[in-house]
C-alpha positions as CSV (number, residue, x, y, z in Angstrom):
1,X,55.8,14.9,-13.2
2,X,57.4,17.0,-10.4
3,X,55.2,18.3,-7.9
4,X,54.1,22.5,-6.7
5,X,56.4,23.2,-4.0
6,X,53.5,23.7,-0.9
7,X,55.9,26.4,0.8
8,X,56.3,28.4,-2.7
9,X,54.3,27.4,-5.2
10,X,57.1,26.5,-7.9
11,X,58.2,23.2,-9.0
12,X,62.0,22.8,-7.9
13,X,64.7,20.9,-10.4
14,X,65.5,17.6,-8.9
15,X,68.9,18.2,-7.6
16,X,67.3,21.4,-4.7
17,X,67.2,19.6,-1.4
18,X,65.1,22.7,0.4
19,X,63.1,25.7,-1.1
20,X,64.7,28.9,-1.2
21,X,62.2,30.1,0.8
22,X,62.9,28.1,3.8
23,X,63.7,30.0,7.2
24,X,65.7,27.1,8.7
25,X,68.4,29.0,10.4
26,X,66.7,32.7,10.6
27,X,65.3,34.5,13.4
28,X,62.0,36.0,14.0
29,X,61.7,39.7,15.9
30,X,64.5,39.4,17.9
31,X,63.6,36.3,20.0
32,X,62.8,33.2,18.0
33,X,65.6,31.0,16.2
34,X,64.4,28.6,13.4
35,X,65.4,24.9,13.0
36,X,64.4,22.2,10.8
37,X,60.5,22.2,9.4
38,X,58.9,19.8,11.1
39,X,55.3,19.8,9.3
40,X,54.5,21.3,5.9
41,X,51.2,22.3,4.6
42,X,49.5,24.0,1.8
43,X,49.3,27.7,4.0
44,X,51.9,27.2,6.4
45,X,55.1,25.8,7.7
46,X,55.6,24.4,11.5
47,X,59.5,24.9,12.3
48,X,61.3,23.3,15.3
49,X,62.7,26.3,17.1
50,X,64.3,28.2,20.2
51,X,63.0,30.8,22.4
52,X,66.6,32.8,22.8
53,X,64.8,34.7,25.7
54,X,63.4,32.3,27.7
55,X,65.9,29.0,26.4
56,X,62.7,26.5,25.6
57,X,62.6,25.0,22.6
58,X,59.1,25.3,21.0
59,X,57.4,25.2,17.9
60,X,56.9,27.8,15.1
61,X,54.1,28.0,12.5
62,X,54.3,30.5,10.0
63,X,52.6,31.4,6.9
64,X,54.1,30.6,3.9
65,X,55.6,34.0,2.3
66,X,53.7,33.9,-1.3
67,X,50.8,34.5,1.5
68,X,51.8,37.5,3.4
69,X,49.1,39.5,2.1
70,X,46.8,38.1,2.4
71,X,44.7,39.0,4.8
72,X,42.1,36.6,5.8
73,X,44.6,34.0,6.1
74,X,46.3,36.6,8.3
75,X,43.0,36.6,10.3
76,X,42.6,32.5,10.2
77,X,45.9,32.5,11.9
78,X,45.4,34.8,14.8
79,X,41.9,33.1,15.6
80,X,43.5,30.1,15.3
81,X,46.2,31.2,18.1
82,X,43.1,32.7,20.1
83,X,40.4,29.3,20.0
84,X,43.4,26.5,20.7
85,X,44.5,28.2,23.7
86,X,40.9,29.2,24.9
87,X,39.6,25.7,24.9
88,X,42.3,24.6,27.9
89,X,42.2,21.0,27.1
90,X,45.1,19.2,27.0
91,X,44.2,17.5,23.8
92,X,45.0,20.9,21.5
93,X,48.2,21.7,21.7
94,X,49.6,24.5,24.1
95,X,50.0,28.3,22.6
96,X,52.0,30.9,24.0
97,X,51.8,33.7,21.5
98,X,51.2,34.9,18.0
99,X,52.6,37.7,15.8
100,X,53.5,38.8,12.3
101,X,57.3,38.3,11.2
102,X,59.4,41.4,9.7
103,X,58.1,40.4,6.6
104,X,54.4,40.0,7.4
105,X,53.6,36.7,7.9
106,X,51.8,35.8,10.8
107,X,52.6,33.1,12.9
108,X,52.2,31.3,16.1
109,X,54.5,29.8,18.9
110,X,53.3,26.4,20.2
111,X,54.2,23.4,22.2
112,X,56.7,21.3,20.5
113,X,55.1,18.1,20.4
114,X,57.0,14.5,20.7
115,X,55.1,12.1,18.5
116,X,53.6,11.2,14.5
117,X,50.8,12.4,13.2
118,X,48.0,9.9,12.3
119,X,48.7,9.7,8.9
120,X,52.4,9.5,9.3
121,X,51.7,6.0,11.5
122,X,48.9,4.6,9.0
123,X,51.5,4.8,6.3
124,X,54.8,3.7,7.8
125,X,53.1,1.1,10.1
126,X,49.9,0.5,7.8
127,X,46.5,-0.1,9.0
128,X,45.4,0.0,13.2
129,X,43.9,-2.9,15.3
130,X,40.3,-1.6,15.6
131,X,41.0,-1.3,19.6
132,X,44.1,1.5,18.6
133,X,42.0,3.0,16.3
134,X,38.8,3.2,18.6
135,X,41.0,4.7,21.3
136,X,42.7,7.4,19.3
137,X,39.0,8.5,18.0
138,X,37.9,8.6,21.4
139,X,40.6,11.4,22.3
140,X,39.7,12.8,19.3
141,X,35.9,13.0,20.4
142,X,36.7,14.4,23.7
143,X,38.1,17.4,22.0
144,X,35.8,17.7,19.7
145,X,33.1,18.1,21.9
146,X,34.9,20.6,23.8
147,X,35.6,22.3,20.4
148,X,32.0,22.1,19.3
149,X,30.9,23.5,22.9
150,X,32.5,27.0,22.0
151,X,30.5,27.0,18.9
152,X,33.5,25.9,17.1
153,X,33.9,23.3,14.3
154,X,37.0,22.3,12.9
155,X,36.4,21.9,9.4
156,X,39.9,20.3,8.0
157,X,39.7,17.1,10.6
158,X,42.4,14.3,8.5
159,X,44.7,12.2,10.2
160,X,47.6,14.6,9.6
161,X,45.7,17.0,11.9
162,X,45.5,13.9,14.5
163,X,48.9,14.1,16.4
164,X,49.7,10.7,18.5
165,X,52.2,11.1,22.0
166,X,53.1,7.9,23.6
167,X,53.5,8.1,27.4
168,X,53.4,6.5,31.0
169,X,50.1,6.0,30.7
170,X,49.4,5.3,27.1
171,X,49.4,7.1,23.7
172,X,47.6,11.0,24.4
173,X,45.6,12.1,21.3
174,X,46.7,16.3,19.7
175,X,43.9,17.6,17.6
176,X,46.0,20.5,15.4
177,X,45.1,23.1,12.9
178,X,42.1,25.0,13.6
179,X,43.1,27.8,11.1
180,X,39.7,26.7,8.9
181,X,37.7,26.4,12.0
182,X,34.3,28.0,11.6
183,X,33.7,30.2,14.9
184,X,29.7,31.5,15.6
185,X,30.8,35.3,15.6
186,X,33.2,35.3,12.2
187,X,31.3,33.6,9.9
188,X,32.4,36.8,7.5
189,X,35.8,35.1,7.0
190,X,34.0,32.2,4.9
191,X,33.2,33.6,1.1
192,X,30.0,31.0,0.2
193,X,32.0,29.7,-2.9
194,X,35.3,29.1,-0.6
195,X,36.0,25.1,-0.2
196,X,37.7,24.7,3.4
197,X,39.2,21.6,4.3
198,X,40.8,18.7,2.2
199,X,38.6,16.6,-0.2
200,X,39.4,13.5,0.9
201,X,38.0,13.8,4.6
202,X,35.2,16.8,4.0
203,X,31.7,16.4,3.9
204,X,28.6,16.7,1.5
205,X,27.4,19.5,2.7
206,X,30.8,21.0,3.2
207,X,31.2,20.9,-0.5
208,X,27.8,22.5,-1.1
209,X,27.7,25.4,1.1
210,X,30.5,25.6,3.3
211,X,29.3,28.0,5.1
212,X,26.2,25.6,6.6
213,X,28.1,23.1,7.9
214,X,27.5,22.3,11.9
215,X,29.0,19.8,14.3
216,X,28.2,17.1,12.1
217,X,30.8,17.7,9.5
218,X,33.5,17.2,12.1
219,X,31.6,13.7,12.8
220,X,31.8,13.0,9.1
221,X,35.6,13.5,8.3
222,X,36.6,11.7,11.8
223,X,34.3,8.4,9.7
224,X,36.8,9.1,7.0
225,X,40.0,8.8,9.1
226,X,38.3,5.9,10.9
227,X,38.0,3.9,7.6
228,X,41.3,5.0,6.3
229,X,43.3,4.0,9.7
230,X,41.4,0.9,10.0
231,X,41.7,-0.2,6.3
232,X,44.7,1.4,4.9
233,X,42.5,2.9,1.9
234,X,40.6,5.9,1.0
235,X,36.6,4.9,0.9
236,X,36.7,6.7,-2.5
237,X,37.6,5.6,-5.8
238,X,37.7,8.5,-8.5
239,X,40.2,9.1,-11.7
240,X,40.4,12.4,-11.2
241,X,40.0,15.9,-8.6
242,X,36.8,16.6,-10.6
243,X,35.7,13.2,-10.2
244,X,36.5,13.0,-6.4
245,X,34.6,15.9,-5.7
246,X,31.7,15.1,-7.6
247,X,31.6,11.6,-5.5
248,X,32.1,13.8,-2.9
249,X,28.9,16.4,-3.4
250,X,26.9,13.0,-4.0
251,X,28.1,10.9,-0.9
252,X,29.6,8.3,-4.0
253,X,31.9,6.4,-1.3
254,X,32.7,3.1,0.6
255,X,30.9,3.3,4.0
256,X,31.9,-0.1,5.2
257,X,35.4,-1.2,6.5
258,X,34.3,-4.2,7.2
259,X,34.6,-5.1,3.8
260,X,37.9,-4.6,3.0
261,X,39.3,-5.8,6.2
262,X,37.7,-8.9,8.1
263,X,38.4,-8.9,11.3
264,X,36.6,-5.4,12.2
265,X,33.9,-6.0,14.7
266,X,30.4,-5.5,13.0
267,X,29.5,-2.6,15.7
268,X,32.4,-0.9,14.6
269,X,31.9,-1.0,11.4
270,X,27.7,0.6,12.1
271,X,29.6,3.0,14.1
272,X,31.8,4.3,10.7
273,X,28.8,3.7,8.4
274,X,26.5,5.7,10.4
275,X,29.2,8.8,11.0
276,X,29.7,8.5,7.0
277,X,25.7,8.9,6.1
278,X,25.0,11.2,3.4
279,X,22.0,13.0,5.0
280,X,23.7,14.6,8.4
281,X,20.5,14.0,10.2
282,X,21.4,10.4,9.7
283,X,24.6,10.4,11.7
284,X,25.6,11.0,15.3
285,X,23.6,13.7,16.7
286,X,26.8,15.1,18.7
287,X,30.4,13.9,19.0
288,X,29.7,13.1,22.8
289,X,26.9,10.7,21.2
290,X,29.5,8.9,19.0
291,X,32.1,8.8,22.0
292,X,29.4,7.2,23.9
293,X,28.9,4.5,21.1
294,X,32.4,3.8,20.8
295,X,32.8,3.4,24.3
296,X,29.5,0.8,24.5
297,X,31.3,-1.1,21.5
298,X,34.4,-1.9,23.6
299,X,32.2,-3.3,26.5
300,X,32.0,-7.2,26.6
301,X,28.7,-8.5,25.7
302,X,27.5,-4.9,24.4
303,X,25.0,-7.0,22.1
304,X,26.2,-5.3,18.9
305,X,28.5,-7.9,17.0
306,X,25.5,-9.2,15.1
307,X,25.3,-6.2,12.8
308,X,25.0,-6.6,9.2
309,X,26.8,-4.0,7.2
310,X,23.8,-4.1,4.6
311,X,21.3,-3.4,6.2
312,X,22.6,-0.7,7.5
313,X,24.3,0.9,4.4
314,X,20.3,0.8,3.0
315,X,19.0,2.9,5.9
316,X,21.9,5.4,6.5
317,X,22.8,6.3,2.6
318,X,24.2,5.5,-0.7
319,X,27.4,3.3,-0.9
């Protein structure tokens, strides 16, 4: 069964090699020329583009057009411009400006970034060595806490949000899309029956009332893409949407790596149970606080390879 085009919403006949409502090839106010899309998502497109001003090629993400009025996601977008390039750290990627296009969808121009998403390696190069995979979630903790020190939580953390750059001195860790990111002052943007974020990475509480959710949450989806990358799998089984998000509500999930893959160190594996616990007051108090534990982990004789996984799945929630 063909699938909803994400850009417009229709399902296209088999032969259609792009959606109509592609702007490959258009230009934006005056100053922006549109290449290839480079990431697609459910609100928005990222296009490689030009700067016909300045000559620098950067990156374009616009709102798809079945979207233009809408306002709040109008809104998301410009706060999302405004938080990435207040926090200054060089793990969110660079932005230069934001707008509205000629035919009212907003949009931002960012870095163009030279790299895969998480996701993108997990599935083309299947599951990390745990020492990859600790490394890439440590870059993903020292944003976080940066994020989370503005009063801002991210909300949608996956691995196709986590963007990998190889370089001189090692792979550099992108933490992208903070258009549901739940900011102290704006908290009027989030209706209390709106679910924000992608069901296979949220949390409980997320579910419940998404307008609760604290630092925590963040903690929670980065246990999700820690099992996922490490194991190749989804920590949930379920037949259907309905079924995953009641597993979801009820914490009905796999906490444990270590048991589909043997050779993950047992601290490793406390370190994803514990971020995965169903009662948030069960998990790492702070990302800096699970940093500091996947840091200790790495150490030689840190003391925590004897570890068993059940014990641990009694005390920190249902499996």
């Amino acid at each position: 069964m063909a699938a909803d085009c994400q850009m417009c919403g229709a399902v296209h006949p088999k032969w259609a090699t792009a959606c109509p409502e592609s702007r490959t090839g258009e230009t934006v106010l005056g100053k922006y020329t549109l290449g290839p899309v480079l990431g697609l998502g459910g609100i928005a497109a990222v296009y490689a583009a030009r700067h016909v001003l300045l000559r620098r090629d950067i990156a374009l993400k616009i709102l798809h057009k079945r979207f233009a009025i809408d306002t709040e996601l109008g809104a998301r977008f410009i706060r999302e411009a405004r938080e990435t390039a207040a926090t200054g750290h060089p793990a969110f990627v660079g932005v230069h400006d934001a707008g509205i296009t000629e035919d009212g969808c907003a949009f931002i121009e960012m870095d163009r970034l030279a790299g895969r998403d998480l996701y993108t390696i997990r599935k083309a190069d299947g599951p990390l060595a745990p020492e990859r995979a600790v490394q890439i979630a440590i870059g993903v903790l020292d944003a976080l806490e940066v994020l989370h020190g503005r009063g801002v939580i991210h909300r949608d953390l996956k691995s196709a949000n986590i963007y990998v750059e190889s370089g001189d001195g090692g792979e550099r860790v992108k933490v992208l899309d903070l258009g549901f990111a739940k900011v102290d002052d704006e908290l009027n943007l989030t209706a209390p029956n709106a679910l924000l974020g992608t069901p296979f990475y949220i949390s409980p509480e997320q579910y419940v009332d998404p307008t609760m959710v604290d630092a925590r949450a963040d903690l929670f989806s980065l246990g999700i893409v820690l099992f996922e990358v490490l194991t190749g799998e989804w920590p949930y089984t379920y037949e259907s949407k309905r079924d995953l998000l009641t597993k979801v509500m009820f914490g009905d999930l796999e906490r444990h790596p270590a048991k589909r893959r043997d050779d993950i160190p047992r601290w490793l594996d406390f370190v994803v149970a514990r971020a995965l616990a169903l009662e948030r007051e069960k998990r790492y108090e702070s990302a800096a606080a699970m940093r500091a534990a996947l840091i200790a982990g790495t150490r030689p004789g840190s003391g925590k390879t004897t570890a068993k996984p059940g014990f641990f799945r009694r005390i920190l929630g249902r499996s």
